[in-house]
C-alpha positions as CSV (number, residue, x, y, z in Angstrom):
1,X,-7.2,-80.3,-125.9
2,X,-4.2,-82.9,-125.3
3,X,-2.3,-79.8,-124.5
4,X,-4.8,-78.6,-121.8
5,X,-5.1,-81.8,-120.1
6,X,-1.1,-82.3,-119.9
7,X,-0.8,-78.7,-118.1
8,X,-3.2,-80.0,-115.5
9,X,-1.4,-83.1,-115.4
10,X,1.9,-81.0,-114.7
11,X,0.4,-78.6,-112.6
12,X,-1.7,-82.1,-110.4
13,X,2.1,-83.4,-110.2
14,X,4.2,-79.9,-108.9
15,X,0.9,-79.7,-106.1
16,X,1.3,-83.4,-105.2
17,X,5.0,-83.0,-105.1
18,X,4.5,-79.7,-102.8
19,X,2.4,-81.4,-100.4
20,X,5.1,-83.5,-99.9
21,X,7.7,-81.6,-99.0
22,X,5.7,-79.6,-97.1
23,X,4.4,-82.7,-94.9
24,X,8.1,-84.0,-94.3
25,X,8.8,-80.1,-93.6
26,X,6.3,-80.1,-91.2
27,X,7.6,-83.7,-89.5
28,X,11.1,-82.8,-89.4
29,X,10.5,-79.6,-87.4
30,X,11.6,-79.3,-84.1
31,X,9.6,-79.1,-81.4
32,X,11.6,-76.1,-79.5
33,X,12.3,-73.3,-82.1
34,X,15.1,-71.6,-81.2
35,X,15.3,-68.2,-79.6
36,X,17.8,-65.1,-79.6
37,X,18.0,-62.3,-76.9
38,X,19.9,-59.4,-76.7
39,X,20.4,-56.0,-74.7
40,X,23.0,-53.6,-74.6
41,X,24.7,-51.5,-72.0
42,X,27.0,-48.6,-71.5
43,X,25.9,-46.5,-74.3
44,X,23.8,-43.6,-74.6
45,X,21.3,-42.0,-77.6
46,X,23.2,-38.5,-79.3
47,X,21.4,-35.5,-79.4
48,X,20.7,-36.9,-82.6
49,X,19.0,-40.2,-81.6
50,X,22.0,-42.1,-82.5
51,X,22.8,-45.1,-79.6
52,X,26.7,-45.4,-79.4
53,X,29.1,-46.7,-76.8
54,X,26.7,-49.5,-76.0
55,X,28.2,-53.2,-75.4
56,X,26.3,-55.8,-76.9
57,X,25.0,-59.0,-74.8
58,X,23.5,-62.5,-77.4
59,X,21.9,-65.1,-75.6
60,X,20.8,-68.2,-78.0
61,X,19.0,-70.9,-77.0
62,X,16.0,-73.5,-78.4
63,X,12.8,-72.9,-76.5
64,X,10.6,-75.7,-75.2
65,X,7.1,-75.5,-74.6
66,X,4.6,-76.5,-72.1
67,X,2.3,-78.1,-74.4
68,X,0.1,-78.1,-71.9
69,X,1.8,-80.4,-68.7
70,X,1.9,-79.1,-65.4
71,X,4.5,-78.9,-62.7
72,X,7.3,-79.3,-65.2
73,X,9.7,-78.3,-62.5
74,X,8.4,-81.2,-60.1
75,X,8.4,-80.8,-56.5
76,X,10.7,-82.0,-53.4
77,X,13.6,-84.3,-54.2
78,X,12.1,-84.7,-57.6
79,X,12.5,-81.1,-58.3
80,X,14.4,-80.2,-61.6
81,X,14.7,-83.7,-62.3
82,X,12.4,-83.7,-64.9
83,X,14.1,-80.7,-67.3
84,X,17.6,-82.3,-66.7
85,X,16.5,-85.4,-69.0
86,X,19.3,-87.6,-67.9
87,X,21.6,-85.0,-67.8
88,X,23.9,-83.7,-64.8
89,X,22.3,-79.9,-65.1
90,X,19.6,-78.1,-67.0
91,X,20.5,-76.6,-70.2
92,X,18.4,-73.4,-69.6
93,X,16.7,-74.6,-72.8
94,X,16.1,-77.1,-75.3
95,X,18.6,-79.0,-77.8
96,X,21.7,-77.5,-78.5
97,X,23.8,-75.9,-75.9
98,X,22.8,-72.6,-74.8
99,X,25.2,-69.4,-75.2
100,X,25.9,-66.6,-73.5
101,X,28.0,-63.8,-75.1
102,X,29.1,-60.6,-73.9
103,X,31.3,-57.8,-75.5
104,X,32.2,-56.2,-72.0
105,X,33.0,-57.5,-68.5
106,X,30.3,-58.0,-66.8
107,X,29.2,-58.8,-63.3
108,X,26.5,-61.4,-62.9
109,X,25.2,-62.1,-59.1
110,X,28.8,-59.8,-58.0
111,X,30.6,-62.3,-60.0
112,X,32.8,-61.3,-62.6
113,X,32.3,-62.8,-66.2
114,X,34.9,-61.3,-68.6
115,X,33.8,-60.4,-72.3
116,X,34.0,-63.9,-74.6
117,X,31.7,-66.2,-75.5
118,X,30.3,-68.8,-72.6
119,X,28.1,-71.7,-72.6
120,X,25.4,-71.3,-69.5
121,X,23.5,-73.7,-67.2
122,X,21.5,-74.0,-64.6
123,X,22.2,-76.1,-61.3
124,X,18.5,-77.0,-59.9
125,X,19.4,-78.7,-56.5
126,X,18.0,-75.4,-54.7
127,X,14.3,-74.8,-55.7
128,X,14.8,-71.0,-54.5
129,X,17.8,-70.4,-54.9
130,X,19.4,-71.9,-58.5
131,X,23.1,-72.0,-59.4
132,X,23.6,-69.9,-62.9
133,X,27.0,-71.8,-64.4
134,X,29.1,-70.2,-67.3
135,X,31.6,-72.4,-69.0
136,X,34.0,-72.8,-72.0
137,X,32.5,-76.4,-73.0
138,X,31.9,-75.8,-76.7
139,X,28.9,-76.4,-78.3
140,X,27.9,-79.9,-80.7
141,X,25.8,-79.2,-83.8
142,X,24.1,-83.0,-83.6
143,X,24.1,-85.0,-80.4
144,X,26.5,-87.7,-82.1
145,X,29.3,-84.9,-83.0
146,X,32.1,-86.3,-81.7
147,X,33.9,-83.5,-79.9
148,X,35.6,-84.1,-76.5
149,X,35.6,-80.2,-76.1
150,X,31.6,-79.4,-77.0
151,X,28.2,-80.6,-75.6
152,X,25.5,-81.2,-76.6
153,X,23.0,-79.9,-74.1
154,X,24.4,-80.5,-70.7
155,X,25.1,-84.2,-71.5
156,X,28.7,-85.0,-70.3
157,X,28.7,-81.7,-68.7
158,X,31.4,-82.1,-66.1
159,X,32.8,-79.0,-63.6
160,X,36.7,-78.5,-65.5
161,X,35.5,-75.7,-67.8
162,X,33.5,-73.9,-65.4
163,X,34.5,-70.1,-65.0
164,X,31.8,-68.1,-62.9
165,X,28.8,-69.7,-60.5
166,X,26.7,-67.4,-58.8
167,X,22.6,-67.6,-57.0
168,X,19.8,-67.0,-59.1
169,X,16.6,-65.9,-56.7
170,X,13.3,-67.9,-58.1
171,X,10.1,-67.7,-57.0
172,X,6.8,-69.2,-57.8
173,X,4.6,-66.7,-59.7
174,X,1.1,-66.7,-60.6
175,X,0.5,-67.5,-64.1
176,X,2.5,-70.3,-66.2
177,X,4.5,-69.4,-69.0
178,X,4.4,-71.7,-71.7
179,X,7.3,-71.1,-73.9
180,X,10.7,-70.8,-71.9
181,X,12.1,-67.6,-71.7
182,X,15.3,-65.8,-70.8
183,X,15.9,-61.7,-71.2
184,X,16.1,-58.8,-69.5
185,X,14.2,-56.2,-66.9
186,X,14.4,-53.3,-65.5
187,X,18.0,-52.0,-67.3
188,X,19.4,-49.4,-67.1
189,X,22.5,-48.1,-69.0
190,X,24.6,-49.6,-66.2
191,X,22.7,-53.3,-65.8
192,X,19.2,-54.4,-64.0
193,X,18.0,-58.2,-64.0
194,X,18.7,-61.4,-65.8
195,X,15.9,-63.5,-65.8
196,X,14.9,-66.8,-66.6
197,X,11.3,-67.5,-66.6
198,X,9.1,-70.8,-67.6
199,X,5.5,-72.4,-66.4
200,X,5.5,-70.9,-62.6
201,X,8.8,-70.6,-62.2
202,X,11.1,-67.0,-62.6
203,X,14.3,-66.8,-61.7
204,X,16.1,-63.8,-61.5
205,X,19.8,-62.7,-60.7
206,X,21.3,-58.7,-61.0
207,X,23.7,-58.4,-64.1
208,X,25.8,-55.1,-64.5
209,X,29.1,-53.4,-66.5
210,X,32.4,-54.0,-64.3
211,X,34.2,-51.1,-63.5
């Protein structure tokens, strides 16, 4: 019977203990997950369903959400303000920096953007017309890394390591999106449309292989 009554004790203990490391799981979770997109372009499917030739294209970045506020993107002067959070430009996401890599030369907006690995922002100042930035500023894996090269989100952002700007067309659309998101429409082999889309607001730009 002792027996018995220890198991359950063990067993009461290993729940208990679960339960707690679920609960400081569940605190420690950040409130944008992260997100991952990806396209290619320039290859082509065998005649045995096989894609090859095709350039790959990563974008990562965290993800807020809405949780349920309204005109995130404010309105007049105030416009953008909001998402910046202090800083000099939007991240074009959440927490750590977001990048933007390509394995081929690309041309973004009839800009060219040579194949590396980019950080990427947004300049808001326009509310139709928003200024897509690529960079070299590395990327900080906490907000106190202390790296004069790498950001953490667009804090200390400053215009040195800028490579490519080009015009992003945005619009107000008709439903709100509550979870940020960034991707791809309309491709073809050669390109289509980069888009970045949250609540009302979609923004798009063209994005294709250079020749």
């Amino acid at each position: 019977m002792r027996s018995v009554v220890k198991g359950l004790d063990i067993a009461a203990v290993v729940v208990a203990a679960g339960m707690i490391v679920s609960e400081v799981a569940a605190q420690n979770r950040l409130l944008s997950t992260r997100g991952h997109t990806a396209t290619q372009l320039g290859g082509s499917y065998n005649d045995e369903g096989r894609y090859e030739g095709g350039y790959w294209i990563d974008i990562h970045y965290g993800r807020p959400i809405l949780r349920a506020r309204q005109g995130i993107f404010g309105e007049g002067e105030q416009y953008g303000r909001r998402i910046y959070a202090g800083a000099p430009l939007w991240r074009v996401g959440a927490d750590q920096t977001t990048t933007f890599t390509t394995e081929a030369d690309l041309l973004i907006g009839g800009q060219r953007l040579n194949a590396g690995e980019y950080t990427m922002f947004a300049d808001l100042a326009d509310p139709t017309a928003w200024r897509l930035i690529f960079t070299t500023w590395g990327v900080k894996q906490t907000f106190t890394e202390d790296n004069p090269n790498a950001l953490w989100g667009a804090y200390g952002y400053d215009d040195s390591k800028d490579v490519l700007r080009t015009t992003m067309s945005v619009e107000t659309v008709d439903w709100s999106l509550d979870q940020l998101q960034v991707g791809f429409l309309d491709m073809t082999q050669q390109g289509g449309t980069f888009y970045v889309n949250w609540d009302n607001q979609l923004a798009t730009v063209p994005i294709e292989l250079a020749n």
